[in-house]
C-alpha positions as CSV (number, residue, x, y, z in Angstrom):
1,X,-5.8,14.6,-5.7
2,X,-7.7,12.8,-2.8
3,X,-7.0,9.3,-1.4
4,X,-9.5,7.7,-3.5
5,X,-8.6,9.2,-6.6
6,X,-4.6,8.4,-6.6
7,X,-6.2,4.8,-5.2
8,X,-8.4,4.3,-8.4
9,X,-6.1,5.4,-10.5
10,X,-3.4,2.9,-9.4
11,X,-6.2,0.2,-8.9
12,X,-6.4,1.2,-13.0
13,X,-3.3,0.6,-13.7
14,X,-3.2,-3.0,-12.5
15,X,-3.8,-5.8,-14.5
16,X,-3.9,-9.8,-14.5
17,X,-4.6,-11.7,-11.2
18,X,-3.6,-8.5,-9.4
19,X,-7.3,-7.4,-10.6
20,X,-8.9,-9.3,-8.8
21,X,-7.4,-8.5,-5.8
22,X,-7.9,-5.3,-6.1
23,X,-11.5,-5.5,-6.6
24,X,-11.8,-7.2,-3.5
25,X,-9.6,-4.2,-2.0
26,X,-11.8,-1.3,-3.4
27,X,-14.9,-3.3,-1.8
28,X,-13.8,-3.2,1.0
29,X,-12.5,0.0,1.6
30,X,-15.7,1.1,0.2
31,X,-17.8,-1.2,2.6
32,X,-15.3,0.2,5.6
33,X,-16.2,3.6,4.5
34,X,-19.8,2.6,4.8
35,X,-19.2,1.1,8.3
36,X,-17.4,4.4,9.3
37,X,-20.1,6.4,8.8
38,X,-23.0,4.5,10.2
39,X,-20.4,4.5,13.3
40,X,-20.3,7.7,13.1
41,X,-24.5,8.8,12.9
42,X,-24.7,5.9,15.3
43,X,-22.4,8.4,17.8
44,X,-23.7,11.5,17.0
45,X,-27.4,11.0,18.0
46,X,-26.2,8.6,20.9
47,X,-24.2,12.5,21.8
48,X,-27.2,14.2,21.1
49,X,-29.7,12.2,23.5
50,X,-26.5,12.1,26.2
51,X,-27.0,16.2,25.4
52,X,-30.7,16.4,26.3
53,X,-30.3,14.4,29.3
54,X,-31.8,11.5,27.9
55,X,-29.3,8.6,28.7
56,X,-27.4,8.6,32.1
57,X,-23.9,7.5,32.5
């Protein structure tokens, strides 16, 4: 079972005020994982124009 699975299902299992906060928590770790990625294309064709010689430094 992956991370997010064993986190929805316990997210599931909540209930009450507790809800709400973890709403708010799965947002966020989805908007995180969002972030992440961009960050990460954002590197990778930053290290492919360092690879063609295109940026200096």
């Amino acid at each position: 079972m992956s991370v997010r699975e064993q986190l929805v299902r316990e997210l599931n299992n909540l209930s009450g005020p507790d809800e709400t906060l973890a709403a708010l928590y799965a947002e966020f770790a989805e908007e995180d994982r969002e972030l992440a990625e961009e960050g990460m294309a954002e590197y990778a064709e930053a290290l492919k124009h360092y690879e063609l010689g295109e940026i200096c430094g």
